[in-house]
C-alpha positions as CSV (number, residue, x, y, z in Angstrom):
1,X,50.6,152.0,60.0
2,X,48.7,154.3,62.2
3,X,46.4,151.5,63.1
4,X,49.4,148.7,64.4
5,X,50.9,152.1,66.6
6,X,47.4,152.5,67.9
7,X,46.9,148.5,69.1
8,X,51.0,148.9,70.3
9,X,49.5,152.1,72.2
10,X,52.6,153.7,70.6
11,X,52.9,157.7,71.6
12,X,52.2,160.1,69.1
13,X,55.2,162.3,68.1
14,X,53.6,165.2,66.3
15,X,50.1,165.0,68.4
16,X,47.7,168.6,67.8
17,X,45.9,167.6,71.0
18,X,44.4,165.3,73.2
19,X,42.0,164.3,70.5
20,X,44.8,163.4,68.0
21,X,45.2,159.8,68.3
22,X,46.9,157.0,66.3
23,X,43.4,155.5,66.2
24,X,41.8,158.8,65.1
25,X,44.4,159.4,62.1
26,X,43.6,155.5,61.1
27,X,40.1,156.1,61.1
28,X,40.2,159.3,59.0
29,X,42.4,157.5,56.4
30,X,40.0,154.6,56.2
31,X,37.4,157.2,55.7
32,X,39.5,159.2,52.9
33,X,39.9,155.0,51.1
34,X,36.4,154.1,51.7
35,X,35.1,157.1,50.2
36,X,37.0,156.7,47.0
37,X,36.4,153.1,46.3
38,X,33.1,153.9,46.9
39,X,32.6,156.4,44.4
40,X,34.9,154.4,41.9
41,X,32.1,151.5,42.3
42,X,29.5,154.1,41.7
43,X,31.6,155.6,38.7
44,X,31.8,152.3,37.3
45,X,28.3,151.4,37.5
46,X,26.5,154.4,36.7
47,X,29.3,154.7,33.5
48,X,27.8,151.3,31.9
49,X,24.2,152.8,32.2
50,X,24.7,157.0,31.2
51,X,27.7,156.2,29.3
52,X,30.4,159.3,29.1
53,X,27.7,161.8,30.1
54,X,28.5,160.7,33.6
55,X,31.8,162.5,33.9
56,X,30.2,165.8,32.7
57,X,29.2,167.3,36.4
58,X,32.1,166.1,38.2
59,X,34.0,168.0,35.0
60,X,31.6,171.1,35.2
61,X,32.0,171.1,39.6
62,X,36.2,171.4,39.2
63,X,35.9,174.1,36.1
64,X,33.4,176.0,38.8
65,X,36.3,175.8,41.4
66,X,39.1,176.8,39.2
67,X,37.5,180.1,38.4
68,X,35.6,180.8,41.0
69,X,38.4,180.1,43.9
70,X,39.9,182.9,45.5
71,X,43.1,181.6,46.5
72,X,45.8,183.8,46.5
73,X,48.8,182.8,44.1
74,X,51.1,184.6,46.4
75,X,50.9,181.5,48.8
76,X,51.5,179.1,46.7
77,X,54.6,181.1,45.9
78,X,55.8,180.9,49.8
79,X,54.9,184.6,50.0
80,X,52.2,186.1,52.8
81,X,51.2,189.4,52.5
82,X,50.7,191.6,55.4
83,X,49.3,195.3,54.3
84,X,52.1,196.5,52.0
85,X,54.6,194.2,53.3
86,X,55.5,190.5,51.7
87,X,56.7,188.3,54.6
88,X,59.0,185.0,52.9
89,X,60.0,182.1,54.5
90,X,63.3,182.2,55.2
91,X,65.8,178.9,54.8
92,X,67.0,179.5,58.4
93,X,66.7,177.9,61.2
94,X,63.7,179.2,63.2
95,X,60.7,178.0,65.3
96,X,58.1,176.6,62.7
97,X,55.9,179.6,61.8
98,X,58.7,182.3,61.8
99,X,58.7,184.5,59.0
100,X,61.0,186.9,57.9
101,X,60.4,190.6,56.6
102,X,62.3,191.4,53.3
């Protein structure tokens, strides 16, 4: 999609800069897709050779990142905290990024 708004030369409605281009989010997507059939062809081969054992790092690299991530479940929760205070997003109608103090 990105790419047929790129050859229209179509404007870009929700643009973070110069640099953020129809072509640019295209590319990046392609990227993301290359990048995983590529490592499903590797999977696949390297699965009929080591058998199972294969899937034991990328299993031991995501346990690593579960425990040793340090994200905090307070934003997942829509909460931010500031010092002492918990700022929530509110269901009114504000600029984007407004919070409000509760």
């Amino acid at each position: 999609m990105d790419f047929a708004l790129a050859v229209k030369r179509a404007p870009l409605q929700d643009a973070q800069g110069l640099w953020d281009t129809h072509l640019r989010r295209a590319f990046l997507l392609a990227s993301v897709w290359a990048g995983f059939l590529t490592g499903a062809a590797l999977s696949g081969a390297a699965t009929s050779y080591f058998g199972v054992w294969v899937l034991l790092p990328p299993a031991l690299i995501l346990l690593a990142l579960v425990l040793f991530s340090r994200a905090d479940h307070a934003l997942s929760a829509g909460l931010r905290q500031a010092g002492d205070q918990y700022f929530i997003a509110s269901d009114e109608r504000k600029p984007p990024g407004a919070w409000s103090v509760r």
